[in-house]
N, C-alpha and C positions, 0 to 999 in steps of 0.2 A: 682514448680517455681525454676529455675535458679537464682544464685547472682552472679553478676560478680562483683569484685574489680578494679578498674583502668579503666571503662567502657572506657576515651575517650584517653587513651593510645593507643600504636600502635594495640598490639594484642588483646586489649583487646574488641577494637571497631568491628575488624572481629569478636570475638566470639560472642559478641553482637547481628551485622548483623546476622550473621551466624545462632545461634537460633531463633530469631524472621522470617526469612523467613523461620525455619521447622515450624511457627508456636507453637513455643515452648512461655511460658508464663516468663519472665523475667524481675529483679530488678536491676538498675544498680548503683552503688553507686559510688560518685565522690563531689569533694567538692564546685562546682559549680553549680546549679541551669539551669544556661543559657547551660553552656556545656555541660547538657544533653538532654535536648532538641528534640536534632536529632533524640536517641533513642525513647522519652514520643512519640515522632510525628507519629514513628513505632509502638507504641503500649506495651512500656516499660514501666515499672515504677520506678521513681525514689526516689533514697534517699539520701538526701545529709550526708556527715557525713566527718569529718575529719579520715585519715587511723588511728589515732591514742586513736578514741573514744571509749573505749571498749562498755560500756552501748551501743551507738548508733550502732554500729557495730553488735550488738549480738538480738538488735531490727531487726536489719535489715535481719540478718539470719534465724530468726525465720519460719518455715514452709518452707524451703527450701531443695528441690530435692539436688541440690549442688551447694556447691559454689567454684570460680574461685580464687585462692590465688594470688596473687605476692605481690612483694617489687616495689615501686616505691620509687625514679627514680634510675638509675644505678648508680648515684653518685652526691651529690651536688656539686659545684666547688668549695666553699668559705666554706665548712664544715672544722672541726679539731676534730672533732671525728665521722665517717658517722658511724663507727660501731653503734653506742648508736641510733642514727638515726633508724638504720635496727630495733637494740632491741626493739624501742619505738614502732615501728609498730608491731610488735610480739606479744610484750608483751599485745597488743590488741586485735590483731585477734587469738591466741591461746586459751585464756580462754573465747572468746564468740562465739568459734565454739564447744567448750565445753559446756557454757550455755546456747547456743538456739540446743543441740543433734543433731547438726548436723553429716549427714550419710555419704556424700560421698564431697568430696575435689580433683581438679585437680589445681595444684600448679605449677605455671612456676621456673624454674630449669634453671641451666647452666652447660655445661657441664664443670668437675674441679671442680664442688660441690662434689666430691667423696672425695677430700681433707678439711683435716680440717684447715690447715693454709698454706700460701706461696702464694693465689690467689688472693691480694688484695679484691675488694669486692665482689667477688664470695664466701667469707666465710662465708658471711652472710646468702647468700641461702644454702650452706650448715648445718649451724644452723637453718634455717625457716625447712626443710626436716628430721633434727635432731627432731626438737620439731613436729612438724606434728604427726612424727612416734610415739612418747610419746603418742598422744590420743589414749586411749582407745577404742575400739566398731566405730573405720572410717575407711574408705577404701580410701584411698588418694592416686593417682597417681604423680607423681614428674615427670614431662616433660623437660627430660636436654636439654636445645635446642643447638644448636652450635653458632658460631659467627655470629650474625647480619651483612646483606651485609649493614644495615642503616649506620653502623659505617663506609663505605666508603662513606658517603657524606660529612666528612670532607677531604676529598681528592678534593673537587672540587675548596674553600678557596685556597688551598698548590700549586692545578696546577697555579690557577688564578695569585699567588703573585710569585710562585715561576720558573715557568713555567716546573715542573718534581711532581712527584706523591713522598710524602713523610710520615716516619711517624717513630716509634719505633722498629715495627717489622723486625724481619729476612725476606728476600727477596725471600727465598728457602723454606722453611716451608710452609709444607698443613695445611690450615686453612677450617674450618668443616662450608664454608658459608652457611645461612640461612636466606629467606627472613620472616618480621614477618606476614609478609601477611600466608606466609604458616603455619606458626608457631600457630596462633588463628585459622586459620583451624581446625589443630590438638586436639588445645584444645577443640572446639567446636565440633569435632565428639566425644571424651573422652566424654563428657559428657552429649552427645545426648544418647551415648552406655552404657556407666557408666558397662562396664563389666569386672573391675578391682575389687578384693578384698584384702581385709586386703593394708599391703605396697607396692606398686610399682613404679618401674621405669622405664623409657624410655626415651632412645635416641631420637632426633631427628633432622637429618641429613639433607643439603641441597641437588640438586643433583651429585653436585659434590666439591669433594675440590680443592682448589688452594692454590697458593704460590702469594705474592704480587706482584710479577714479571709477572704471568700471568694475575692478575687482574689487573696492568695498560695497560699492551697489549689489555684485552678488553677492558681497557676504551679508551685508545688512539686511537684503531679502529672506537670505535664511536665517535671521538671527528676531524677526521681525522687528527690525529697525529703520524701514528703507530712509530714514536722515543718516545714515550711517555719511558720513565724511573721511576724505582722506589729506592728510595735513603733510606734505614737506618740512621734515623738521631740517633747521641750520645745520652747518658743520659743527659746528661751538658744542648745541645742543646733544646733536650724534655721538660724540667726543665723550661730553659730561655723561651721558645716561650710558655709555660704554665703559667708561671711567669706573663708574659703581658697580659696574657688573664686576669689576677684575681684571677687565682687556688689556692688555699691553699697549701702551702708544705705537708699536712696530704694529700689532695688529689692526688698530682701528687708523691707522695712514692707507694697510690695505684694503681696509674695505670702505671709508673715504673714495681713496682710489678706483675702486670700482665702479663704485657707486657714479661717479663723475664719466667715467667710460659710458656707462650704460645711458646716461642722462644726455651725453651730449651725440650717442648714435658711433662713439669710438668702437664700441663693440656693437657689434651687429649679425644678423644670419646675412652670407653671401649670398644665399638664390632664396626665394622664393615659395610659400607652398606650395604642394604639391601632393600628390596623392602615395606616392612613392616615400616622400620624408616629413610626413603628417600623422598624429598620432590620436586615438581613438578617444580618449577620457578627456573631457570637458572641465572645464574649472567647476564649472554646476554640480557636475559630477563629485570631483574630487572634495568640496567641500560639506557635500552631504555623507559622506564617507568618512573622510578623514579630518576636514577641520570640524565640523559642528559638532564630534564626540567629543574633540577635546576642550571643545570651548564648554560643552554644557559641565563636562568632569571639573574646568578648573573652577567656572562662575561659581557652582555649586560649595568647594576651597574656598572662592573668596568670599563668599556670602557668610560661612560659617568661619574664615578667621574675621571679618568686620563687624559682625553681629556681637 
C-alpha cells in the first residue's frame, strides 16, 4: 500500500491517479472527508488526519510500501512565523515514519533546498531533506522540482488590472519551468519503481527554461497580444500591492527573499537537462490548457464588474 500526503493538492492528486490506474492499492490522507471522495470512489482509502497529528499520522503509515512527503502549502499569507508552521508538520511526520518502520519515502523538494539559508521558504524543505536523511534503515528519494509554471497564474490578475505581465522577478533570467502535472508523474513513477537506495536526489526539470520576457511573449501570443510586456516591479511596489492583499510583512520578506535568490542565480538547478530529469509539457502547452481558461473565465468577471 502507498501513502500519499496532501492527496487533493496539485501533485499529489496525479500521484494518486496515477497509482490507482497501475492498479496500485493506496491511502490518501487529507483533512477533509468530502475532499476525498474522488479518490475512495477510485478505489482509495481514506484517512483523515491533521498534517500535524503525529499519533494519527503514524496510524496511518502503518503497513505501508511508501509513503509520499511534502509540506503544505507554500506559504500562509497572514503567517509571522511560517518557519514554526513547516517544523509543526516535521515534527510529525518524522518520528511516525520512524514508528510505523517505514522503508521507503519520496519527498517533494525544491530546487535551492541545497541551501540552508537566504531562500525564504525553500529552507524549510531543505530542513524536511535534512531530517529525512537523519532516519535510519529509509531509502528516501528528495525530488528538487523547478519553478512551478502554476505560479504564472497570478500573471493573469496583473495583465487583467494592469494591462502588461508583472511581478518581482528579473526579466532576463532562466527560470527551471515545471508543470505539477509532470511533477506527480514523477513522483508517482519513483514510487511505482522504488529503485532508489539509501539517500537520494534528483532534479527535475521542465522542458525547457525561460526568462520572464519569453513567458509573456507566449502568453501574449495566446492572448493575441504579442506587445504583451513584462515589467520588474520594485521591492517597495512588491510590498505595497502584497500589503493589500493581507500578507504579513514575515511573509512578503519571504518571498522578497526568494525572489532575490532566484534573480541573482543563488538558487539554481545543480546539473543540467537531460533526458533522464526533463519533463514532457511545454509552457505552450501548459498555457493553453490551464492559463488561457482562466484568463478568459476571469476577463469575462472583469468585463462585467467594470461595465
Amino acid at each position: 500500500m502507498y501513502v500519499i500526503i496532501g492527496a487533493t493538492g496539485r501533485t499529489g492528486s496525479v500521484v494518486t491517479n496515477y497509482l490507482l490506474e497501475q492498479g496500485q492499492s493506496v491511502r490518501v490522507i487529507g483533512r477533509n472527508a468530502e475532499r476525498l471522495k474522488p479518490f475512495t470512489s477510485k478505489g482509495a482509502d481514506a484517512f483523515v488526519a491533521e498534517p500535524t497529528d503525529q499519533v494519527a499520522l503514524t496510524e496511518a503509515f502503518i503497513g505501508a510500501k511508501a509513503v509520499y512527503v511534502m509540506l503544505q502549502p507554500n506559504y500562509i499569507a497572514t503567517s509571522n512565523n511560517f518557519r514554526a508552521h513547516q517544523d509543526r508538520i516535521m515534527n510529525a511526520i518524522i518520528p511516525a515514519l520512524e514508528k510505523a518502520q517505514v522503508k521507503y519515502v519520496v519527498s517533494l523538494s525544491s530546487w535551492g533546498a541545497d541551501k540552508s539559508e537566504g531562500t525564504g521558504p525553500v529552507v524549510g524543505l531543505h530542513q524536511l531533506e535534512q531530517r529525512l536523511n537523519r532516519i535510519a534503515d529509509l531509502n528516501v528519494l528528495h525530488l528538487r522540482a523547478g519553478y512551478f509554471m502554476e505560479n504564472t497564474l497570478s500573471l493573469v490578475d496583473t495583465i487583467l488590472t494592469r494591462g502588461t505581465a508583472a511581478g518581482p522577478f528579473s526579466p532576463n533570467v532562466k527560470f527551471p519551468f515545471i508543470a505539477t502535472h509532470d511533477i506527480g508523474l514523477a513522483v508517482g513513477e519513483a514510487l511505482l519503481k522504488l529503485d532508489f537506495q539509501g539517500k537520494q536526489v534528483r532534479e527535475l526539470h521542465g522542458s525547457q527554461d525561460l526568462t520572464m520576457h519569453e513567458v509573456s511573449a507566449i502568453i501574449g501570443k495566446a492572448i493575441h497580444n504579442p506587445a504583451l510586456a513584462y515589467i520588474q516591479d520594485s521591492k517597495v511596489k512588491t510590498r505595497n500591492d502584497l500589503l493589500e492583499l493581507n500578507f504579513s510583512e514575515h511573509i512578503i520578506k519571504l518571498i522578497l527573499e526568494v525572489a532575490d535568490a532566484m534573480n541573482s542565480g543563488y538558487i539554481r538547478m545543480l546539473k543540467p537537462h537531460s533526458e533522464d530529469n526533463s519533463a514532457p509539457i511545454s509552457f505552450e502547452m501548459f498555457v493553453r490548457e490551464e492559463w488561457l481558461p482562466l484568463y478568459k473565465l476571469k476577463k469575462q468577471l472583469h468585463l462585467t464588474i467594470t461595465s
